[in-house]
C-alpha positions in Angstrom: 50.6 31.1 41.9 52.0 31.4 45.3 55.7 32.4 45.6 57.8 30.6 48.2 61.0 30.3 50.3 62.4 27.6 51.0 64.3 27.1 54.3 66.4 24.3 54.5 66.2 24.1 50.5 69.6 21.8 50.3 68.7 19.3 53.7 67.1 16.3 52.8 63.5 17.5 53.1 64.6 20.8 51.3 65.1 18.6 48.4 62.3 17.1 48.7 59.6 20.1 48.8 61.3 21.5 45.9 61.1 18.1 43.5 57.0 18.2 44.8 56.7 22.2 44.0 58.5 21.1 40.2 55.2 18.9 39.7 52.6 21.8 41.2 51.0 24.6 39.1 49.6 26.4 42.1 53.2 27.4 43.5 57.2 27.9 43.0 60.6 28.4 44.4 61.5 31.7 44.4 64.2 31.8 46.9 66.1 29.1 49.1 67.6 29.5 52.5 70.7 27.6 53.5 73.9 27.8 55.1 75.3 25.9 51.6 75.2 28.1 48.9 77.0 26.8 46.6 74.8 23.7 45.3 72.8 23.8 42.3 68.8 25.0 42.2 66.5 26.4 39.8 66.3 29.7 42.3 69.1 31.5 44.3 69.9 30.8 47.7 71.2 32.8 50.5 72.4 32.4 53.5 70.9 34.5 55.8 67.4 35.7 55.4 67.9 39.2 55.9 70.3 38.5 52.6 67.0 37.9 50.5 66.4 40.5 47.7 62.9 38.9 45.7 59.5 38.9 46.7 57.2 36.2 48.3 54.0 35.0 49.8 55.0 32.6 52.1 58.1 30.8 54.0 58.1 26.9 54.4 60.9 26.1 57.0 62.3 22.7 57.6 65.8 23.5 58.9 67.3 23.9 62.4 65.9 25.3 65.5 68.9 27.8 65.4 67.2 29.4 62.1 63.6 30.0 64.1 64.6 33.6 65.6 66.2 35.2 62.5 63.5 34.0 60.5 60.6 35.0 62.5 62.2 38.3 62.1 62.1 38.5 58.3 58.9 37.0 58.4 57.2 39.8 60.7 59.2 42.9 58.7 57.8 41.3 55.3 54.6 40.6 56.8 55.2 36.9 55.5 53.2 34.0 56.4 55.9 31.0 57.7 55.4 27.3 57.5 57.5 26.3 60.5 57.8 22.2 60.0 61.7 21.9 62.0 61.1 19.8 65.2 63.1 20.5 68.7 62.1 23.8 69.6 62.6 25.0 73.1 60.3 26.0 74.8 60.8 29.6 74.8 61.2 29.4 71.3 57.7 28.2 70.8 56.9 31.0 73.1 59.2 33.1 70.1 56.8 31.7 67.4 53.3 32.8 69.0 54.3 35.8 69.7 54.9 36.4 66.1 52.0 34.7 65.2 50.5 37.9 66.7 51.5 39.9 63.9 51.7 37.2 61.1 50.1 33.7 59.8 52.1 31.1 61.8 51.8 27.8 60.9 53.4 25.1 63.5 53.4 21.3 63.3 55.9 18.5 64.5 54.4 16.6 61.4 53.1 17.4 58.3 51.4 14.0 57.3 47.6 14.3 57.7 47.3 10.9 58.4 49.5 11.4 61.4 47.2 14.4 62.7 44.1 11.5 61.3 46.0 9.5 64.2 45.8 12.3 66.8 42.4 12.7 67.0 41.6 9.2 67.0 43.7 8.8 70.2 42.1 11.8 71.5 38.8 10.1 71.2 40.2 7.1 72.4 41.4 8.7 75.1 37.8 9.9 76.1 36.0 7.0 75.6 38.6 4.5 77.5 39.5 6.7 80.4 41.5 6.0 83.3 41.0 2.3 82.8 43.6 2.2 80.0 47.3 2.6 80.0 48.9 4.6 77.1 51.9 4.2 75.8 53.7 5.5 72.7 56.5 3.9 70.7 58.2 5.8 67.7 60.7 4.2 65.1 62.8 6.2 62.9 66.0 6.1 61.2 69.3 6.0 62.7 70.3 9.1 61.5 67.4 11.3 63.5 69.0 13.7 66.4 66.2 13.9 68.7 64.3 11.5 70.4 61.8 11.1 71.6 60.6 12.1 68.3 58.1 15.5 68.0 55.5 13.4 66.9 55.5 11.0 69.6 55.8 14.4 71.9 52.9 15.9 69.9 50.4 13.0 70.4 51.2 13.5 74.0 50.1 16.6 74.5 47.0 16.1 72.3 45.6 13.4 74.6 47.0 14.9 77.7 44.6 17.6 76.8 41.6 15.8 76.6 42.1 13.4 80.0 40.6 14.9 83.7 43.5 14.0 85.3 47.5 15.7 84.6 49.4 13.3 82.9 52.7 13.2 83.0 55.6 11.6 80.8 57.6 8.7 81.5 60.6 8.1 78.6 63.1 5.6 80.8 61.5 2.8 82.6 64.8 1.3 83.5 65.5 3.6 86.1 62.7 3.4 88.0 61.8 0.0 89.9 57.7 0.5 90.8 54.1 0.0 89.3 53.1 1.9 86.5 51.2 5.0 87.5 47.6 5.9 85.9 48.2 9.0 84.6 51.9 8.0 83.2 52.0 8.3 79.3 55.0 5.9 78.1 57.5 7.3 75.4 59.3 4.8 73.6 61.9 5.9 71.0 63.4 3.1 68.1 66.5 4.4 65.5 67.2 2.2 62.9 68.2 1.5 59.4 66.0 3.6 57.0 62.7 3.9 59.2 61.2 7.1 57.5 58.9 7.3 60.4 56.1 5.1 62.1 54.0 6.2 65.1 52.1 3.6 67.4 49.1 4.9 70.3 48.9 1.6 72.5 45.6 1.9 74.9 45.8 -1.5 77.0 43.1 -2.2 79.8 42.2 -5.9 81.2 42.0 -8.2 78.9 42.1 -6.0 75.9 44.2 -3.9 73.8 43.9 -1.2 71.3 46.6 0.2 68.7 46.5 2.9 66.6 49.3 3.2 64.3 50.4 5.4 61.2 53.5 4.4 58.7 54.9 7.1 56.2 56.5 5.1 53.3 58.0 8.4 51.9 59.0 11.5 53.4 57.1 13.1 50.1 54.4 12.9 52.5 55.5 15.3 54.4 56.6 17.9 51.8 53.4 17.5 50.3 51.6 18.3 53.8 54.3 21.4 54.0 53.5 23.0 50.7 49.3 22.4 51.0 49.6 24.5 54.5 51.4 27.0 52.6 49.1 27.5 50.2 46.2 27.5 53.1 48.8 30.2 55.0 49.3 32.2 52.5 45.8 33.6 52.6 44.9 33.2 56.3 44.9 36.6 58.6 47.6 36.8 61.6 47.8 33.9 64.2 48.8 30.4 65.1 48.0 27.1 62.7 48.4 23.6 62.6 47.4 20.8 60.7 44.1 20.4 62.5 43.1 23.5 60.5 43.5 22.2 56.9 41.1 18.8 58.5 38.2 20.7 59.5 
């Protein structure tokens, strides 16, 4: 049974990977991470990670971006394997996280759902076989309460085609400020907050005459905790180096 810590154990998604891990018997909550301490859980919680006193075989993180550096540091003096599923990462604190996936099992996705990772390489092959003859456009829909936008997701899909294409793509996320034709290598970003959206994701590819979509709904953000705690369990016996859920599809 594979011990874990839980970052973010009192947010919304905290909650949620620890009802999941009640229902497993291949893992537990050993330890929470949270700047609220004082909530009830089955397992103590501390504030600071350097605070932590038990022993574990794996982090999961879905917190803040201001929790990445002090936690990378705990992982790399434990020799832990992290789960890092928080979204809005700078980029120099990407650059934090593979450089301590030198040293430890990083795992790093802006979504945990495997059908939304199903969705990225569909796009990517998409992408290939359409080429420069279609337009791509991405609209994401979420709930009003969600900070960033557009949303990592939408970002991640991106990048994922924009590796795959001949030509350097580059994003466009406010059309209403610009007044001229649509560019060929311009991928669209379209963000939608509203009401209780958990999250849906849509790849529009749309040539003359004819359009493709490829779309992904989560109906429950258990999705995600689920895809959180099956990457740990792959982490947790994986050498040093950088992961995503591409890994747990092959």
């Amino acid at each position: 049974m594979k011990r874990v810590i839980l970052s973010g154990c009192n947010g919304v998604m905290g909650r949620e990977i620890s009802a999941c891990i009640k229902e497993r018997e291949d893992c537990m909550v050993v330890a929470g991470l949270d700047l609220r301490t004082d909530l009830p859980n089955d397992f103590p919680v501390f504030s600071k990670p350097a605070e932590i006193t038990c022993e574990a075989d794996v982090v999961i993180d879905f917190s803040h971006p201001s929790v990445l550096s002090p936690l990378l540091e705990y992982a790399v003096t434990k020799d832990l394997p992290v789960v890092l599923c928080t979204t809005g990462y700078s980029k120099e604190q990407v650059e934090e996280l593979k450089k301590a996936s030198e040293s430890i099992p990083v795992f790093y996705s802006r979504n945990m759902s495997l059908g939304i990772n199903l969705l990225i390489e569909l796009s990517k092959k998409a992408a290939l076989v359409l080429g420069d003859q279609f337009d791509i456009e991405i609209i994401e829909k979420h709930h009003n309460q969600k900070i960033d936008a557009p949303s990592g997701t939408a970002l991640m899909i991106a990048d994922h085609i924009s590796q795959v294409v001949p030509e350097e793509m580059h994003y466009v996320y406010d059309r209403h400020s610009q007044r001229k034709k649509r560019e060929k290598n311009e991928i669209g970003l379209h963000a939608v907050r509203g009401g209780t959206i958990v999250g849906e994701h849509e790849v529009i590819f749309a040539g003359h005459h004819e359009l493709l979509s490829l779309s992904h709904s989560a109906q429950s953000k258990e999705v995600f905790a689920t895809g959180s705690i099956n990457a740990a369990i792959y982490l947790a016996n994986q050498p040093a180096g950088l992961y995503d859920m591409s890994d747990l599809l092959k």
